[in-house]
C-alpha positions as CSV (number, residue, x, y, z in Angstrom):
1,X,20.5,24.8,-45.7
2,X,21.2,21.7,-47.3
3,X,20.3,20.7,-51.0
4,X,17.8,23.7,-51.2
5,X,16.3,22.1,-47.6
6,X,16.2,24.6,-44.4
7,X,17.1,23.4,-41.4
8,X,15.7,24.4,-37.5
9,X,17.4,23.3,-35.0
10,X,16.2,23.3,-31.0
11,X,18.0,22.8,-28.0
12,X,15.2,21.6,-25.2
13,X,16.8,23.4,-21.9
14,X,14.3,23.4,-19.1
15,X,15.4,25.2,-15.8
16,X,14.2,21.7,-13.0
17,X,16.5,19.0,-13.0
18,X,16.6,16.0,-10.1
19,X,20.2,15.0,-10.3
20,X,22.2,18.3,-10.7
21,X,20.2,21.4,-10.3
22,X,20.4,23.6,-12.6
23,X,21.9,21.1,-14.4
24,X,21.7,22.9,-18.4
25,X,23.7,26.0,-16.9
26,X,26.0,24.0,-14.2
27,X,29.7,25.5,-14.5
28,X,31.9,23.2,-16.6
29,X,34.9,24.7,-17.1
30,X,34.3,28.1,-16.5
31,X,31.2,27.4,-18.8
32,X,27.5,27.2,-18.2
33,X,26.7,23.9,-19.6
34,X,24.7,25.3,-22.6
35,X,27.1,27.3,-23.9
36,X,28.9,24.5,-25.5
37,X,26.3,23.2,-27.6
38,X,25.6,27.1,-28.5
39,X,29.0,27.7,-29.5
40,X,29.2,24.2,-31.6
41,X,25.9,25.1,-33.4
42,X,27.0,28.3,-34.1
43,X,29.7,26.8,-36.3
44,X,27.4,24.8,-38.6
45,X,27.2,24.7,-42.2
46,X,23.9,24.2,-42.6
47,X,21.7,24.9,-40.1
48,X,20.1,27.7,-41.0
49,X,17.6,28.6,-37.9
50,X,18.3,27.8,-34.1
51,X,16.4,28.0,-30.9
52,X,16.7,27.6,-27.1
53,X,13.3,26.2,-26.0
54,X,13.4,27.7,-22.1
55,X,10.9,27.9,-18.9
56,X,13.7,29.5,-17.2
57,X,14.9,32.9,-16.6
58,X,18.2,32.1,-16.3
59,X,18.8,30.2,-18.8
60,X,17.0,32.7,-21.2
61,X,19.6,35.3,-19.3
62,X,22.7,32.7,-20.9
63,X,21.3,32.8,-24.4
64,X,21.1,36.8,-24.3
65,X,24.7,36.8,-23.5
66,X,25.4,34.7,-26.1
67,X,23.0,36.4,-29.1
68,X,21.1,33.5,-29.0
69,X,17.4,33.2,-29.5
70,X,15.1,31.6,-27.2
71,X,11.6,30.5,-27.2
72,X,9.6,31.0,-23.6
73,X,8.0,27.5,-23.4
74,X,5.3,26.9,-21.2
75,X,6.2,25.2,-17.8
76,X,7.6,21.8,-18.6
77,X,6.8,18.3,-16.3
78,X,8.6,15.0,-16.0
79,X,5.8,13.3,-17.9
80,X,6.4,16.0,-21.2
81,X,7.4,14.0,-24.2
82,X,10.1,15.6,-26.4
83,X,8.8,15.6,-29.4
84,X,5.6,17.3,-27.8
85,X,8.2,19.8,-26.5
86,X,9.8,20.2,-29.9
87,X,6.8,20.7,-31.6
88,X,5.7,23.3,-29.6
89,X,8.1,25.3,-31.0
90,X,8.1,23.9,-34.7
91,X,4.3,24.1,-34.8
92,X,4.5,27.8,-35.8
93,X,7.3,27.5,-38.3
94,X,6.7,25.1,-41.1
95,X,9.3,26.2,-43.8
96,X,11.7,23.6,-42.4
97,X,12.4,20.3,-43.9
98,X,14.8,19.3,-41.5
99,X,14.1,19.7,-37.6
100,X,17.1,19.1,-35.5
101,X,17.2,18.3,-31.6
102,X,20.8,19.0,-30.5
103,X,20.8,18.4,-26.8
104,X,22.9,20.0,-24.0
105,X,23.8,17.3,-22.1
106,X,26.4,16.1,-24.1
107,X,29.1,19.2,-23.9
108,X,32.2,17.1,-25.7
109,X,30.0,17.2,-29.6
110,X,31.3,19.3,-32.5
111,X,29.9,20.7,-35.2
112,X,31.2,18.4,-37.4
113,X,29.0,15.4,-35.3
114,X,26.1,17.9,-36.1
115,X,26.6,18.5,-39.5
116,X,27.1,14.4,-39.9
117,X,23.8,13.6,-38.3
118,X,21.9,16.7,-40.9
119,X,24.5,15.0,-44.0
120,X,23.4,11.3,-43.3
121,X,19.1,12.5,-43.0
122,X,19.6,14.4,-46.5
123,X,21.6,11.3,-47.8
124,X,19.1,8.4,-47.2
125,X,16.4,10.2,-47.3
126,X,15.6,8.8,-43.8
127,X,12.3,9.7,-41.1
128,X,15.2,10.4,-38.4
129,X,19.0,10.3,-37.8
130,X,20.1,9.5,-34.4
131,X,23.8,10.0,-32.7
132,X,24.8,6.2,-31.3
133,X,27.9,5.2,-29.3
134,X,29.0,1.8,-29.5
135,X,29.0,-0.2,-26.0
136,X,31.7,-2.7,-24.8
137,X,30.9,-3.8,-21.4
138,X,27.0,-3.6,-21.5
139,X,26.3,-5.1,-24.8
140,X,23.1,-7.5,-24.3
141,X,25.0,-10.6,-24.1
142,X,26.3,-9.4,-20.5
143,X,23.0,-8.4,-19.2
144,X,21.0,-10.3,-16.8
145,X,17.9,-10.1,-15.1
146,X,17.0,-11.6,-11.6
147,X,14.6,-14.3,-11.2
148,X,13.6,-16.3,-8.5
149,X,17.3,-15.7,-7.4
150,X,18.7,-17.1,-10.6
151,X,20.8,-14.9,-13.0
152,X,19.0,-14.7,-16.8
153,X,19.8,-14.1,-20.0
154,X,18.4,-11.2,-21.7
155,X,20.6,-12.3,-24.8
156,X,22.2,-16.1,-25.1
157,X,26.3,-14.9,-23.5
158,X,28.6,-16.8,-25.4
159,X,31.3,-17.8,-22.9
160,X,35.0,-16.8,-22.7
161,X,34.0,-14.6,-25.1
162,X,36.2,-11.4,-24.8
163,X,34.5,-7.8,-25.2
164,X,36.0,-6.5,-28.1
165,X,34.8,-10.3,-30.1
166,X,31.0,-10.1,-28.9
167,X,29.3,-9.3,-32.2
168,X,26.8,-8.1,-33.6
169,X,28.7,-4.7,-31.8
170,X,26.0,-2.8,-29.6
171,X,25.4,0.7,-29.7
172,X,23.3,3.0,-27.9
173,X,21.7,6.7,-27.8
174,X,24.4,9.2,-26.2
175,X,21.8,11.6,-25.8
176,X,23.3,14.0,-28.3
177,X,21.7,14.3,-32.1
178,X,17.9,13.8,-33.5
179,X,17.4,14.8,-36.8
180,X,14.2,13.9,-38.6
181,X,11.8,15.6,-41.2
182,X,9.5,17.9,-40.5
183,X,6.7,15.3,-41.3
184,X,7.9,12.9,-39.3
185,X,7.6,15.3,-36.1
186,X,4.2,16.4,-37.4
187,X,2.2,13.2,-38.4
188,X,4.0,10.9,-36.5
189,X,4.8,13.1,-33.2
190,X,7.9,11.3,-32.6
191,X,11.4,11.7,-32.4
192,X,12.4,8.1,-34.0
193,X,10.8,6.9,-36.9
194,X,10.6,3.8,-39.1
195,X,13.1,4.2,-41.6
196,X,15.9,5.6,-38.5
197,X,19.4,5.5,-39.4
198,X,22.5,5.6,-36.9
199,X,25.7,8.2,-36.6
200,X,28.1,6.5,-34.9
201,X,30.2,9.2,-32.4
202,X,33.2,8.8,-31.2
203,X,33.2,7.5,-27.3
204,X,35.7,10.3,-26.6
205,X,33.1,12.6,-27.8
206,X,30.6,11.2,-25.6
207,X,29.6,11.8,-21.9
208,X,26.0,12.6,-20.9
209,X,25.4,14.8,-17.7
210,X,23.0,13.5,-15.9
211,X,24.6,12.8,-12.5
212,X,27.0,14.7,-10.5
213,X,30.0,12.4,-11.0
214,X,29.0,12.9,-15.0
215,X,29.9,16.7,-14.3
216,X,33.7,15.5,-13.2
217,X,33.9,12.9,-15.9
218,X,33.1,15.7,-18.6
219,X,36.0,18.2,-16.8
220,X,38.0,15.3,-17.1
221,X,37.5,14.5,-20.8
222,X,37.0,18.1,-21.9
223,X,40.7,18.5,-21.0
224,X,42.1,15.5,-22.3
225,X,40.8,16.9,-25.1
226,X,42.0,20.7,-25.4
């Protein structure tokens, strides 16, 4: 709870995956991938109800090891929205003014980047608060599109410029943190809404699994930083 406001949070953790089967419950570190984002959300100040939305068994196995609830959500598809997802399980529960979606994809978040996304929503009194990481070497004025064999501009590059002097700085969703109201997931039946704010993450607190070589990268970082 925050300033008298309950929080729900939901980790979305379907059992299909193209990339990396499995891919929610893939070893990292003598750890099913879930289990980080369990263990973070544990540590939270204020979240006050959490969930792992699940279609499979073994994954719904993980969370019984780890005294952690689970909803048994019907069989998800590729074409499934999130929010759709989110408010499948959020539909029956509508004490909550905050509704968190802390993903497990991301196993290098803390509580503490949790808690900063919930802090910042209560704050500016926001629709949604979404995690960010700032890009270097793919902010807009570097990316081109192909046409008729010529290189375009998406965004007018401003030459010799170096990286770190491209402004305005870039960031992008890591695929972490959404927190919005609870009206915002039911009237609006989205994630994002109009008044959405950024938390900025650190990069070193940033990798998100979706390929095989992201499962090496996040080895890699989760030792550099133990």
């Amino acid at each position: 709870m925050i300033n008298g406001k309950k929080v729900m949070a939901i980790t979305l953790a379907r059992g299909g995956s193209k990339g990396i089967p499995k891919k929610n419950i893939a070893d990292i570190d003598g750890k099913p991938l879930l289990q980080y984002t369990i263990e973070e959300v544990k540590k939270s100040k204020y979240i006050d109800y959490y969930v792992v939305s699940t279609d499979d068994l073994e994954i719904e196995e993980v969370c019984r090891n780890l005294n952690t609830t689970y909803f048994q959500r019907e069989k998800s598809h590729d074409t499934q929205k999130s929010s759709e997802a989110l408010w499948e399980v959020v539909g029956c529960h509508n004490q909550y003014e905050y509704i968190v979606e802390i993903m497990c994809t991301n196993p290098l978040k803390t509580y503490k980047d949790i808690d900063g996304v919930i802090l910042k929503l209560d704050d500016t009194g926001a629709d949604t608060v979404v995690s960010v990481v700032r890009i270097w070497d793919n902010h807009p004025s570097r990316v081109k599109y192909i046409e008729n064999g010529k290189l375009i501009d998406f965004y007018p590059e401003e030459p010799g410029s170096r990286r770190q002097d491209l402004t305005p700085p870039a960031y992008v969703r890591n695929g972490s943190i959404y927190a919005m109201t609870y009206n915002q997931l039911k009237i609006k039946q989205r994630r994002l809404g109009k008044d959405t704010r950024p938390y900025i993450m650190s990069e070193k607190n940033t990798v998100n699994i979706d390929e095989p070589i992201d499962l090496k990268l996040a080895r890699l970082l989760l030792n550099e930083n133990k």
